[in-house]
N, CA and C of each residue as an Amber inpcrd file, in Angstrom:
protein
   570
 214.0060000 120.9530000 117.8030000 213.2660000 119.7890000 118.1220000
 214.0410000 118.5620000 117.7230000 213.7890000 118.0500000 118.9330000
 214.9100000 116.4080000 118.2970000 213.8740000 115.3710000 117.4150000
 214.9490000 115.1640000 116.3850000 214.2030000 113.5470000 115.9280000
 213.8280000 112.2110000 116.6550000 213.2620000 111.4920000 116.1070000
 212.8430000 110.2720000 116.5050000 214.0800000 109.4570000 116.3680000
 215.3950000 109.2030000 116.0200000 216.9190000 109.0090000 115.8160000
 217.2320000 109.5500000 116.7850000 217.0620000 111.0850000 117.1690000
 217.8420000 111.2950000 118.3530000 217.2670000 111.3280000 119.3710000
 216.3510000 110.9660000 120.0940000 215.4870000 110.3420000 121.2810000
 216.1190000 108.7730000 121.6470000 216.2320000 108.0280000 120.8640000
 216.4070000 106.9760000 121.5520000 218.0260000 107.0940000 121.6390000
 218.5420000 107.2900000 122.6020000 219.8290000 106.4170000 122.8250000
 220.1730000 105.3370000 122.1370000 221.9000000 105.9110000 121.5950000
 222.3200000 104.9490000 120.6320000 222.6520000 103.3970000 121.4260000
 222.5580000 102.3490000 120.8930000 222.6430000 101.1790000 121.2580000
 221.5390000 100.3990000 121.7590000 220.3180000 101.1170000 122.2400000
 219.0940000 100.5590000 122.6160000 218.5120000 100.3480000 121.0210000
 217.4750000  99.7500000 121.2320000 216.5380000  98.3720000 120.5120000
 215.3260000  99.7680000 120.1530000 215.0820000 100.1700000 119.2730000
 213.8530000 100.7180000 119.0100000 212.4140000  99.9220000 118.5470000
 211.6450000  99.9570000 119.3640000 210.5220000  99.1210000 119.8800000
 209.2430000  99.4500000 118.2100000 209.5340000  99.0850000 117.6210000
 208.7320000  98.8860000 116.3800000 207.1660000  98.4340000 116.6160000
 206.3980000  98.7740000 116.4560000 204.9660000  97.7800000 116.4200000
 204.9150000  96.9100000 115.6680000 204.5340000  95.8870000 115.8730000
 203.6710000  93.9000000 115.3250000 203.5090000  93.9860000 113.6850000
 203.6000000  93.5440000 112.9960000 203.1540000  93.7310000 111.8300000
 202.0560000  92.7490000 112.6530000 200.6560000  93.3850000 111.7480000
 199.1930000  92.7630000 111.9040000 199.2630000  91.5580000 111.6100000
 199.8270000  92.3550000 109.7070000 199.6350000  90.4090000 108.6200000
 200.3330000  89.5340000 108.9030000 201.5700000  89.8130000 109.5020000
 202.1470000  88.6260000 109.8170000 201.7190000  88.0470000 111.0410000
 201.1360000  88.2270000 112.3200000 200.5570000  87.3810000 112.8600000
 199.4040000  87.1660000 112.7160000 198.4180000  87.5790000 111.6850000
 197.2420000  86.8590000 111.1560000 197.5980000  85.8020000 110.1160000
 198.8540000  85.5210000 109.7550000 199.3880000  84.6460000 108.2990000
 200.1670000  83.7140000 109.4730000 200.7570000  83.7870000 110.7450000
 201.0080000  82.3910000 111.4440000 199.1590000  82.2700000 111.9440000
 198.7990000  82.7710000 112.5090000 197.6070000  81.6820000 113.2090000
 197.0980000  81.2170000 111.9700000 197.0220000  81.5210000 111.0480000
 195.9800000  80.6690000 109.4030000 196.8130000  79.5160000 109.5410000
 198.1960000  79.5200000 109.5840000 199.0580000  78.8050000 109.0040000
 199.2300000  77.8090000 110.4250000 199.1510000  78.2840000 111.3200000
 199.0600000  76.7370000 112.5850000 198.1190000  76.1480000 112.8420000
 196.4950000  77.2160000 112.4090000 195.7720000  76.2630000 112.2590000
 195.2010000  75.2850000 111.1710000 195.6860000  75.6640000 109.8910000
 195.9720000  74.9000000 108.7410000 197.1180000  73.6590000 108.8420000
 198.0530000  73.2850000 109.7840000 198.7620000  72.7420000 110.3390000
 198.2070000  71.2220000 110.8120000 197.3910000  72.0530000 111.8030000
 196.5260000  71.6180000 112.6800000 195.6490000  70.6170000 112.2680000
 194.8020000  71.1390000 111.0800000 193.5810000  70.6220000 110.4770000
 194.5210000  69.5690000 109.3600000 195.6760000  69.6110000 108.8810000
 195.9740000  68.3600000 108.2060000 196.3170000  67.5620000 108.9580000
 196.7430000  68.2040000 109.9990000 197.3890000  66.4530000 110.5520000
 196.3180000  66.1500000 111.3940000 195.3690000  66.5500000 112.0820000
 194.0230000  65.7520000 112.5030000 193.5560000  65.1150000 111.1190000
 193.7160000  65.5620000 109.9350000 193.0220000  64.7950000 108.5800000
 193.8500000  63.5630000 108.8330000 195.4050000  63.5280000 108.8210000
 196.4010000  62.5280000 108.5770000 196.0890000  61.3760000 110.0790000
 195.9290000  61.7080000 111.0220000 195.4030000  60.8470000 112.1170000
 194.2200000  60.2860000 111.9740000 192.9640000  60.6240000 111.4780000
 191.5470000  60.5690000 111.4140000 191.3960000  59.4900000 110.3660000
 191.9530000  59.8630000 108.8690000 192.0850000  58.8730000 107.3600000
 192.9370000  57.3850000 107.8810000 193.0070000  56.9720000 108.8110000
 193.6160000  55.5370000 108.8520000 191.9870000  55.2360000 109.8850000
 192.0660000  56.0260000 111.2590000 190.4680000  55.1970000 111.8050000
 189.4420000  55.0530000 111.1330000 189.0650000  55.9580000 110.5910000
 188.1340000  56.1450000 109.3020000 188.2170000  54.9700000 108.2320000
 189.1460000  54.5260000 107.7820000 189.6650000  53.8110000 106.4610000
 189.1170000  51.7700000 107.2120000 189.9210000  51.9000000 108.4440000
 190.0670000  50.6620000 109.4500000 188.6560000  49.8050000 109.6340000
 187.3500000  51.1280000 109.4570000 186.2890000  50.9050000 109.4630000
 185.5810000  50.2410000 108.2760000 186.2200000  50.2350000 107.1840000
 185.5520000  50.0590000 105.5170000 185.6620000  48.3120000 105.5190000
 184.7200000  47.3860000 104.9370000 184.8800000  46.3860000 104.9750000
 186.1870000  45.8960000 104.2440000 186.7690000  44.5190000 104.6790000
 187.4940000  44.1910000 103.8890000 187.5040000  43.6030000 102.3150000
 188.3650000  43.9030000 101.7410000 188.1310000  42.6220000 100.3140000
 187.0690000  41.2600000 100.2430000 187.7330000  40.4420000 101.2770000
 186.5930000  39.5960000 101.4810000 185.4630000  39.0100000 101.9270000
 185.3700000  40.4300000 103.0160000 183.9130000  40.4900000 103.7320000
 182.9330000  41.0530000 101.9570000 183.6040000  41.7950000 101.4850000
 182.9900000  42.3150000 100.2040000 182.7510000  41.3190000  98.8970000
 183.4010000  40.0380000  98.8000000 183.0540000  39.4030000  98.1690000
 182.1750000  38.5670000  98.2110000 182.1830000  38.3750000 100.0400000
 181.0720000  37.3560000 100.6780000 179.6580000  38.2530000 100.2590000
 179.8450000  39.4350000  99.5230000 178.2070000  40.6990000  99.6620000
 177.3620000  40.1950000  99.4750000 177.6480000  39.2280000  97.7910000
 176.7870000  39.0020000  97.1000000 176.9900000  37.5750000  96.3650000
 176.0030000  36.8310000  96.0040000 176.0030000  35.8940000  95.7270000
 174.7820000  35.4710000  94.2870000 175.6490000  34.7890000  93.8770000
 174.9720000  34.6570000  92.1880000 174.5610000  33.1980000  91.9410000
 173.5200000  32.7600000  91.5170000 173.3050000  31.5920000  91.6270000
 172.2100000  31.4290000  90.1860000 172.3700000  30.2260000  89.6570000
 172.1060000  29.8980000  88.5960000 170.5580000  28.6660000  89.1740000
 169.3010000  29.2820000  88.0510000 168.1620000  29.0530000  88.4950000
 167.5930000  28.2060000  87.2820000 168.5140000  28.0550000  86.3300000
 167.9340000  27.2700000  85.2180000 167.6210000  25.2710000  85.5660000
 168.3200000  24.9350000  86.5420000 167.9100000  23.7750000  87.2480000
 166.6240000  23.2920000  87.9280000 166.2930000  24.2690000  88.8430000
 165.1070000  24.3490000  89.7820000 163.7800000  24.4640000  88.0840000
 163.6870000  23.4700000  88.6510000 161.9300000  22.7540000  88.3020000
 160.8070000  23.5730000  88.9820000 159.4030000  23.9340000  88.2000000
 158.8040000  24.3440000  88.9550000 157.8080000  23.5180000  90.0210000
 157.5800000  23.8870000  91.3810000 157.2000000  23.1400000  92.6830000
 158.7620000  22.6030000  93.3210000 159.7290000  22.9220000  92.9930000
 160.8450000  22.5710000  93.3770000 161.4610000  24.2760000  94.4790000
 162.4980000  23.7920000  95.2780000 163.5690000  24.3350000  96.1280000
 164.5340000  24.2220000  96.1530000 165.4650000  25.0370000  96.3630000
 166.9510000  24.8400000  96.7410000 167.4440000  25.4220000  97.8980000
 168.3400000  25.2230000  99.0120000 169.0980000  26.1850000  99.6200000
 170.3660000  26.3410000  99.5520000 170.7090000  27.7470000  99.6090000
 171.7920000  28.4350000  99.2820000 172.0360000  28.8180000 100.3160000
 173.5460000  29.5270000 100.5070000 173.9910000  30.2710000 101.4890000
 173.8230000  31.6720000 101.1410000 173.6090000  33.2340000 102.2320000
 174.1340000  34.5080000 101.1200000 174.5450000  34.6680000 102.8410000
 175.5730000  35.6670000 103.1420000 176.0960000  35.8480000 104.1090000
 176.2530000  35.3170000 105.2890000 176.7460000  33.7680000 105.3750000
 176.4970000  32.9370000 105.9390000 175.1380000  32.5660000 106.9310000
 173.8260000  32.6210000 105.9130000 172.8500000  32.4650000 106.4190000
 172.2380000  31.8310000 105.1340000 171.0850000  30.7170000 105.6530000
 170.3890000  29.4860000 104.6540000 169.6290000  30.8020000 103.7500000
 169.9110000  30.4420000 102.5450000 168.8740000  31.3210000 101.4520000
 167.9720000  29.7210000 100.9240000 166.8420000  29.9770000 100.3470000
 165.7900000  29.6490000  99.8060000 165.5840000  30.2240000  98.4180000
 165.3420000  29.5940000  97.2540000 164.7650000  30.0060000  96.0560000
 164.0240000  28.8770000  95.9170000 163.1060000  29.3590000  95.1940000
 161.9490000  28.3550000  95.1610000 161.1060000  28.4450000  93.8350000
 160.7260000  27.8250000  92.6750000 160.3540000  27.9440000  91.5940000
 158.9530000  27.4030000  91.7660000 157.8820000  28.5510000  92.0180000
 156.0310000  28.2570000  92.1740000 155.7480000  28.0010000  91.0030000
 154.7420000  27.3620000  91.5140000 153.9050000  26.6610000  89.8970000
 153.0550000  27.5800000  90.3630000 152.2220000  27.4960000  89.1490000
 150.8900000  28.5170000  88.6610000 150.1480000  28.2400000  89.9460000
 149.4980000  27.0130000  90.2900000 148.8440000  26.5230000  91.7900000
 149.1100000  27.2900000  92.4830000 150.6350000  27.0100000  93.3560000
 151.0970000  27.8100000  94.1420000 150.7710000  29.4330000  94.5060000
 151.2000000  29.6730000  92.9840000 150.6330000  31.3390000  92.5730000
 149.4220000  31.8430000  92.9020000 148.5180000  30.9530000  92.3770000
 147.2990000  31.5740000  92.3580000 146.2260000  31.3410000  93.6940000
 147.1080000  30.0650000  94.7280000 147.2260000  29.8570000  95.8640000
 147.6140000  31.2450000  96.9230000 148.6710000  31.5630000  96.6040000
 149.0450000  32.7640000  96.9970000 148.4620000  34.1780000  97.2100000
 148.0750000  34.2790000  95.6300000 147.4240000  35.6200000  95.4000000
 145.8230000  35.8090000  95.7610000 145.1300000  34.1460000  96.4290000
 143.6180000  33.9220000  96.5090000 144.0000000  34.6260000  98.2940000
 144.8220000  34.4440000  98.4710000 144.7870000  35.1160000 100.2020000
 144.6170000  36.3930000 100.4030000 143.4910000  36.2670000 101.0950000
 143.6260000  37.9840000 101.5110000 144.2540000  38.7090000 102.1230000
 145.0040000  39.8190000 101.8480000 145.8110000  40.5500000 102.3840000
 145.6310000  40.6050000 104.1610000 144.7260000  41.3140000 104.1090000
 143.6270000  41.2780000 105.4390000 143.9450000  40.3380000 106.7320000
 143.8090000  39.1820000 106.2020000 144.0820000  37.9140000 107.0510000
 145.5270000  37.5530000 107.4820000 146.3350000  38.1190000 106.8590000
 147.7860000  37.9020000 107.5230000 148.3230000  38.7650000 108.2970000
 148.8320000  38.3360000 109.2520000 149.7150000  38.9940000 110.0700000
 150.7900000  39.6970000 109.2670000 151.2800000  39.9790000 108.9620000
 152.6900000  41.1880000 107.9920000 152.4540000  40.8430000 106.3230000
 151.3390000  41.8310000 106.5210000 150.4360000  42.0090000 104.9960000
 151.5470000  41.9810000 103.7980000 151.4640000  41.1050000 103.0320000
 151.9640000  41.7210000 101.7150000 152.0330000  39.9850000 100.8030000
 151.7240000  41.0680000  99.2890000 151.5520000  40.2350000  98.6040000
 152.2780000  39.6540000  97.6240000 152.2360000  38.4930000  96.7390000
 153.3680000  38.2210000  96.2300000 153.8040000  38.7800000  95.5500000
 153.4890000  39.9650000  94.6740000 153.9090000  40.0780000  93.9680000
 154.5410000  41.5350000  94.3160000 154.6650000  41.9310000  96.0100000
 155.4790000  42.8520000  97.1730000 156.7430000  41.8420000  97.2310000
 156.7050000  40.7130000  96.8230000 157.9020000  39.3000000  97.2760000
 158.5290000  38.8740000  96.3320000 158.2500000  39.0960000  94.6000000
 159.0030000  39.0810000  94.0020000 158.8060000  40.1390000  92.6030000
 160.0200000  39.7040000  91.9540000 160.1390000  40.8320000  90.8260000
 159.2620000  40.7510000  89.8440000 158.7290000  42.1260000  89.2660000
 157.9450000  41.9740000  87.9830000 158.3590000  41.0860000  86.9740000
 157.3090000  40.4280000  86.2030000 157.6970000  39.2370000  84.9870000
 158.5070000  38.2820000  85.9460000 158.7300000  37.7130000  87.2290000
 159.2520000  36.7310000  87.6120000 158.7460000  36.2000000  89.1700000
 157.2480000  36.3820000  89.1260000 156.7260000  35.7500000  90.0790000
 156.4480000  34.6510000  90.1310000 156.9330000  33.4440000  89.6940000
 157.3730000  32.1940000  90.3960000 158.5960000  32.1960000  90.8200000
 159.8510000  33.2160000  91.0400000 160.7340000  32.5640000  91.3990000
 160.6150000  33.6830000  92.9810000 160.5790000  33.1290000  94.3850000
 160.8980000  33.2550000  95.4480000 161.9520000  32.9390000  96.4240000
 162.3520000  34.0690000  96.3920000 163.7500000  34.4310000  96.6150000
 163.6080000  35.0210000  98.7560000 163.9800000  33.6280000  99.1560000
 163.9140000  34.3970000 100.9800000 164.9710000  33.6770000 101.7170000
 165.5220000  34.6130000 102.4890000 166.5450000  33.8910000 103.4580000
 165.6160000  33.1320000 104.1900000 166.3330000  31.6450000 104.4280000
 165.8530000  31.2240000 105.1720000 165.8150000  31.1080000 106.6460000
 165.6840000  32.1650000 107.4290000 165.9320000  32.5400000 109.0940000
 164.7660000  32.2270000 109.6650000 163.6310000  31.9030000 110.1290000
 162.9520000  32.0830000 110.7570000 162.5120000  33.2300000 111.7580000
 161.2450000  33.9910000 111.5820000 161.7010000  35.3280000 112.4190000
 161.2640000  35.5880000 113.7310000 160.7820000  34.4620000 114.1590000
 161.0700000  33.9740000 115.7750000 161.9060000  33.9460000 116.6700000
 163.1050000  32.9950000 116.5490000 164.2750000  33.1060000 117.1810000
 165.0660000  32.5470000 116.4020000 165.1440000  32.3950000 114.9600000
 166.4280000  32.3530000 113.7460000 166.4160000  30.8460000 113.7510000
 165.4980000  30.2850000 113.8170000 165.5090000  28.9330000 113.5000000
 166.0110000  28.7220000 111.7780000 165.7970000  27.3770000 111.3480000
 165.8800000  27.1700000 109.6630000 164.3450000  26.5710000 109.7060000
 163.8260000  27.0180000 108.6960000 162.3250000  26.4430000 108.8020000
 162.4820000  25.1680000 107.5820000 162.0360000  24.6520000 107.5240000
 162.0010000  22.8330000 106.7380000 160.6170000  23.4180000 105.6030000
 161.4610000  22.9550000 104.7290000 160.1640000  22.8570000 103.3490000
 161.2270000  23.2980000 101.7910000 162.2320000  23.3370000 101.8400000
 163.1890000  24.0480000 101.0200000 163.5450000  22.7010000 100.1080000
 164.2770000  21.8470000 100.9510000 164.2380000  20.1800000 100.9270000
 163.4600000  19.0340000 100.0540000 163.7820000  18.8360000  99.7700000
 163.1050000  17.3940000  98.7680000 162.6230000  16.3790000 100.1410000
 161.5470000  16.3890000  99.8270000 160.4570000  15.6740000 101.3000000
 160.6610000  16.5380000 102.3420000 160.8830000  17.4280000 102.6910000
 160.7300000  18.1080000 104.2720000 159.4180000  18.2290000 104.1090000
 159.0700000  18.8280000 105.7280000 157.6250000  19.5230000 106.2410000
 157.6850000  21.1200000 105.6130000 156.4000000  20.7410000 104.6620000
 156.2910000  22.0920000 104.4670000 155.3350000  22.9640000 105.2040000
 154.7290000  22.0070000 106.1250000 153.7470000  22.9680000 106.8070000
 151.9500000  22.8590000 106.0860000 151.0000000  23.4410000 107.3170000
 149.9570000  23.1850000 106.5430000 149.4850000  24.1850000 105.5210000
 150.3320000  25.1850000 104.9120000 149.9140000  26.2450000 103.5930000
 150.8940000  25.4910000 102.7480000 151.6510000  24.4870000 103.0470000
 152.5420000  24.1720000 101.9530000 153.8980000  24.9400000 101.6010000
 154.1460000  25.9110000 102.1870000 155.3300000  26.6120000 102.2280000
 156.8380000  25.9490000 102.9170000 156.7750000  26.7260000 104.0110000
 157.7290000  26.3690000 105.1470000 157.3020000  26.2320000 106.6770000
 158.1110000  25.2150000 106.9960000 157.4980000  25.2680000 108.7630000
 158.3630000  25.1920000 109.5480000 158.3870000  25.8260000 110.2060000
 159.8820000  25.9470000 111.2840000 159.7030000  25.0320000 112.9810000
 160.6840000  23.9910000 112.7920000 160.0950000  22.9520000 113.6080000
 160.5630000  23.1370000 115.3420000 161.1970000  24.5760000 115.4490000
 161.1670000  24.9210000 116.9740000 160.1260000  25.0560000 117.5650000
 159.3680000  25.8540000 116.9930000 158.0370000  26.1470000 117.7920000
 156.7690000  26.2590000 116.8150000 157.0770000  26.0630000 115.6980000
 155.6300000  25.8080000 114.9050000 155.1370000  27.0250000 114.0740000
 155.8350000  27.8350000 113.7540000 155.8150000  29.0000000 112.6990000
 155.6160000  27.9770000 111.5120000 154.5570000  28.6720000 110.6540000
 154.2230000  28.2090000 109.2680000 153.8760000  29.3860000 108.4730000
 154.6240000  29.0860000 107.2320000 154.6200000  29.9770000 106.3350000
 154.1600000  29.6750000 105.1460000 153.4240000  30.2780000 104.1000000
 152.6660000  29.8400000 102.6570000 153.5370000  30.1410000 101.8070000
 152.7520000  29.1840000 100.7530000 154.2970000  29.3150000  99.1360000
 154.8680000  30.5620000  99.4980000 154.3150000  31.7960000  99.4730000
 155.0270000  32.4900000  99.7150000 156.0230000  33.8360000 100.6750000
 156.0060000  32.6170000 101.5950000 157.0390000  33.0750000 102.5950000
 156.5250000  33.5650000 103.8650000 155.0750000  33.7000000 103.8390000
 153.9960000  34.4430000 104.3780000 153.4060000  33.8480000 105.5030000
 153.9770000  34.3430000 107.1750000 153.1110000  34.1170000 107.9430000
 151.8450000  33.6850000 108.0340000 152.0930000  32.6470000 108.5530000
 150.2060000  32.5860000 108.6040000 149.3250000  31.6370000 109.7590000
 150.7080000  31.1300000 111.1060000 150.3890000  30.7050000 112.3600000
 151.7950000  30.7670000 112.8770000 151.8530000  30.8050000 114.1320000
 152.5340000  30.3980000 115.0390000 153.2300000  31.6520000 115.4910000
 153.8760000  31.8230000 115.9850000 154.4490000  32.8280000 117.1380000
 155.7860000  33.7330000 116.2420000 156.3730000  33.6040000 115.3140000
 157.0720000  34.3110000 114.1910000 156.2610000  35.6410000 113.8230000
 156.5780000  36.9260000 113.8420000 156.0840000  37.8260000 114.2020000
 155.7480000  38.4350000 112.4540000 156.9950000  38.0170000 111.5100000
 156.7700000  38.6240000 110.6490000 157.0260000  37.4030000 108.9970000
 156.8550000  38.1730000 107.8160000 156.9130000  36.9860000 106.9920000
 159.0120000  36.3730000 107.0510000 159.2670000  35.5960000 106.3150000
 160.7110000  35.4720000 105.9090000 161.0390000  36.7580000 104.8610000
 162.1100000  36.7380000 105.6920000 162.7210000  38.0500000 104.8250000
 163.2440000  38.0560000 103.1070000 162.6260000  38.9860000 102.1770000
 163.2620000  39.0580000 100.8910000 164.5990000  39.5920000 101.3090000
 165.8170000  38.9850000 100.5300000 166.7640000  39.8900000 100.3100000
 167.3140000  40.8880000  99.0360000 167.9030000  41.9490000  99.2140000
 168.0620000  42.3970000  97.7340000 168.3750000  41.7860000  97.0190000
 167.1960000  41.4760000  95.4840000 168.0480000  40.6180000  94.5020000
 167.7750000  41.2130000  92.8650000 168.2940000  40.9120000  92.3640000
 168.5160000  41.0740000  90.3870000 168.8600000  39.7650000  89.4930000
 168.0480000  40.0020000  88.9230000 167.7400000  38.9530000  87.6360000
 168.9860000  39.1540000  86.5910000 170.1240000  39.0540000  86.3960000
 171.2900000  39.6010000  85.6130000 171.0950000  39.0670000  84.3870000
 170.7390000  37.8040000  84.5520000 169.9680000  36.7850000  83.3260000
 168.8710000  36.1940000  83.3080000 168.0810000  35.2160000  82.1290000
 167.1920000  34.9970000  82.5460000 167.2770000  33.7520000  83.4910000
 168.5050000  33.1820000  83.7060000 168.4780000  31.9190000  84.2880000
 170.0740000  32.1770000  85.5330000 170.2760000  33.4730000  85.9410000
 171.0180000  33.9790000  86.5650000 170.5390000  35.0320000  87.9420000
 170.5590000  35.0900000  89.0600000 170.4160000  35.6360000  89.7850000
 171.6280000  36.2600000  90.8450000 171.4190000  37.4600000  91.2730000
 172.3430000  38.0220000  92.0400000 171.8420000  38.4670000  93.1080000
 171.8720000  37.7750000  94.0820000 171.2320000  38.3660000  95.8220000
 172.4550000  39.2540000  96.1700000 172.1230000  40.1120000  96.8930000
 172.4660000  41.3650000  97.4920000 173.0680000  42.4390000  96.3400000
């Protein structure tokens, strides 16, 4: 009986079978290939998207409240849009809190509008939420409207001390923005 040596003719190529592992160890390995450099293409669009440095500094804005008198206003900027802080007197307050929930159009009460232990200070961008007017009452002598708040002189939105719908075609109150008390005479919107 002949061997497996002496069957094949000398000089021909004896036809071996595949090793398995080695072509299960290239496909891992091209598609591991694969998956970093889609990572290495993907981590710059991905990254391109993150705000910049100074869109990030514009975030937030800190403003010092030890000035504002109470029955007094100021406006501020926070992302290039009019901010409002406003220091209520007790009146105001208790003006505020005598309204019934009930009766307003975008229910909520003051003390839904500002922070515990610091409900005189009201903190609202000033946008109008009609069509982004600036509503007048922030101002030393402006129109504050007939609740005494703000009144927005496009079309007649009026808002109470506190911020609070309460005629005209503005659908909802002025918006709170995120804010923190860092001090007692220090504030940080957004």
């Amino acid at each position: 009986m002949a061997t497996l040596d002496e069957a094949v003719p000398p000089g021909e190529a004896h036809d071996a079978p595949a090793d398995p592992r080695r072509r299960d160890y290239l496909s891992i390995g091209a598609v591991a290939f694969a998956g970093v450099g889609a990572g290495v293409v993907a981590l710059p669009l991905i990254n391109q998207m993150s705000p910049s440095a100074d869109v990030l500094a514009q975030s937030t804005t800190e403003l010092d409240v030890s000035a504002i008198q109470p029955g007094q206003s100021i406006k501020s900027t926070f992302r290039k849009q009019p901010l409002f802080v406003r220091n209520l007197t007790p009146k105001e307050i208790a003006e505020a809190d005598a309204v019934p929930v009930s009766d307003l159009r975008d229910p909520e009460t003051l003390a839904q509008r500002t922070k515990e232990g610091k409900a005189n200070w009201l903190i609202t961008l000033g946008v109008c939420t009609h069509l982004g007017c600036v509503p007048l009452g922030a101002g030393e002598g402006e129109n504050k409207g007939p609740f005494g708040g703000y009144f927005c002189p496009c079309h007649g939105s009026a808002y109470d001390t506190a911020g609070r719908i309460r005629s005209g075609p503005a659908p909802s109150n002025l918006a709170v923005p995120d804010y923190e008390f860092i001090s007692d005479t220090v504030v940080r919107v957004g």
